[in-house]
C-alpha positions as MATLAB code, in Angstrom:
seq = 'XXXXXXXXXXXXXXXXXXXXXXXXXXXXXXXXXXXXXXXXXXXXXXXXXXXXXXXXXXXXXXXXXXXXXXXXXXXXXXXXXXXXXXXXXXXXXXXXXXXXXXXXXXXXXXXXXXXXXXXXXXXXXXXXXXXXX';
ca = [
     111.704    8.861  121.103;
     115.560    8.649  120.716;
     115.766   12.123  120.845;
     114.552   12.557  124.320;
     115.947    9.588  125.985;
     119.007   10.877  124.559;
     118.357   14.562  126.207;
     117.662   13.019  129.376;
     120.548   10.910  129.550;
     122.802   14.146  128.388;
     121.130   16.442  131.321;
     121.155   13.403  133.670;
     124.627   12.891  133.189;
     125.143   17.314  133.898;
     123.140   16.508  137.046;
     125.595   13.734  138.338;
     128.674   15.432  137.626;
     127.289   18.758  138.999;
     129.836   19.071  141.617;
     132.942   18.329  139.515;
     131.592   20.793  136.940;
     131.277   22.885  139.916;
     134.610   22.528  141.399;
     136.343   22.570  138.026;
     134.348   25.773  136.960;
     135.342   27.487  140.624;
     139.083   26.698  139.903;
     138.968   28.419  136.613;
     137.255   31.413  136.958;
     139.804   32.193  139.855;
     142.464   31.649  137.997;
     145.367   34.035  137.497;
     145.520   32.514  134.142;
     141.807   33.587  133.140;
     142.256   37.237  134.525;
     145.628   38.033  133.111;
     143.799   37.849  129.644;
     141.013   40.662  130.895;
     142.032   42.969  128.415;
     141.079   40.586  125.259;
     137.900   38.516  126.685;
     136.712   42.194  128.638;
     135.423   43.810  125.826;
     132.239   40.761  125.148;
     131.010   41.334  129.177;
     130.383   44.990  128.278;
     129.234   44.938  124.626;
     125.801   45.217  123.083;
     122.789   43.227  123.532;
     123.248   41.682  119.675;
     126.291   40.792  119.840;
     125.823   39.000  122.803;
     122.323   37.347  121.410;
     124.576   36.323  118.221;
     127.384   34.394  120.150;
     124.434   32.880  121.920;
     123.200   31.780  118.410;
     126.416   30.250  117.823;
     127.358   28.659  121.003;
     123.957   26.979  120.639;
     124.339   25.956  116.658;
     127.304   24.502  118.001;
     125.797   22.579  120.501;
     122.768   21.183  118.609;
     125.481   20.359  116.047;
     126.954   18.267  118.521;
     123.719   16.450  119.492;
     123.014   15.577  115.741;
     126.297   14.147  115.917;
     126.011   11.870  119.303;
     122.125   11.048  118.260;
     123.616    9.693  114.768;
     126.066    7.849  116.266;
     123.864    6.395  118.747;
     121.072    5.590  116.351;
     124.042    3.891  114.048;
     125.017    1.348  117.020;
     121.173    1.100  117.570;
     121.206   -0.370  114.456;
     124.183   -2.106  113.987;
     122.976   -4.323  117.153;
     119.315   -4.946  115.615;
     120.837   -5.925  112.507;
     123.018   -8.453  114.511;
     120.443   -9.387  116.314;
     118.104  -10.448  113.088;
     120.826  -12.085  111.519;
     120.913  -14.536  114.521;
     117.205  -15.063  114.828;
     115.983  -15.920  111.306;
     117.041  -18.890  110.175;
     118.629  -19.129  106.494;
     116.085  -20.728  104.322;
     118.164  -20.788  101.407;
     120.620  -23.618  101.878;
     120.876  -26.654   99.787;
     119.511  -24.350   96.531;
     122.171  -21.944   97.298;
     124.804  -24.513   96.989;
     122.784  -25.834   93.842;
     123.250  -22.694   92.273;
     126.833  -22.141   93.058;
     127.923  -25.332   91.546;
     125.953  -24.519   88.554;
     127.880  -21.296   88.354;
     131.166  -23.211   88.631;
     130.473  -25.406   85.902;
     129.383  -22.922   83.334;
     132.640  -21.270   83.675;
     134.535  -24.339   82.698;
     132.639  -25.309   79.923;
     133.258  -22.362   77.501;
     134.985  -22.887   74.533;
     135.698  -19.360   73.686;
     139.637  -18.372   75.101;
     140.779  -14.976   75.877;
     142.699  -14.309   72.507;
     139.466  -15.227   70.354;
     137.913  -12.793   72.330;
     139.923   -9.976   71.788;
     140.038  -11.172   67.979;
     136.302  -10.209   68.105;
     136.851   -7.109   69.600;
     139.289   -6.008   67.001;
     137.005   -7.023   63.836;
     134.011   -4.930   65.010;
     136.809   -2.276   65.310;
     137.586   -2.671   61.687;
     134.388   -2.614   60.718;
     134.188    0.804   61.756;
     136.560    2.408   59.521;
     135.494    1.444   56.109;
     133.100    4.923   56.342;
];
């Protein structure tokens, strides 16, 4: 479905701006710019079938490599917004336990006996233990 509203709105959008494409298209391809360069971009309007059929394979890869592109995008914000949108609907249902839990958590870490030094004291006896083979 995303796919095709996202076609339409693409060749909607070409529709609307027909004439500017139109005028801006007219003003090119009279340009002195364009048809000082004949002698490079002549050789493609005469050349075989193909070659022609294989830069037309490539103009469109391109283009449907493009539209990938824009429908990720789109479906990304598409999803973004829903996600926003669910996390102000549902209500949190979690509240007071949460809290519960997290002062639980914060009193377990004050009660331990065990400091940092005695910890690395263990580490380096199971160390030793190793080297007696």
């Amino acid at each position: 479905f995303l796919k095709g509203l996202l076609a339409f709105t693409v060749f909607a959008s070409i529709i609307i701006f027909l004439p500017v494409i139109e005028i801006i298209m007219s003003r090119f391809l009279t340009s002195s710019i364009l048809w000082l360069k004949w002698q490079s971009w002549g050789r493609f309007v005469h050349a075989a079938l193909p070659l022609k059929i294989l830069i037309g394979q490539m103009v469109w890869k391109t283009i449907a490599g493009s539209f990938g592109k824009l429908e990720g995008a789109v479906r990304e914000y598409i999803v973004d917004l829903e996600c926003a949108i669910l996390e102000e609907s549902i209500p949190v249902t979690l509240g007071n336990e949460m809290d519960d839990i997290n002062v639980a958590l914060s009193t377990d870490n004050v009660d331990s006996d065990i400091s940092i030094s005695d910890e690395e004291d263990i580490v380096d006896s199971t160390e030793d233990d190793s080297d007696d083979y």
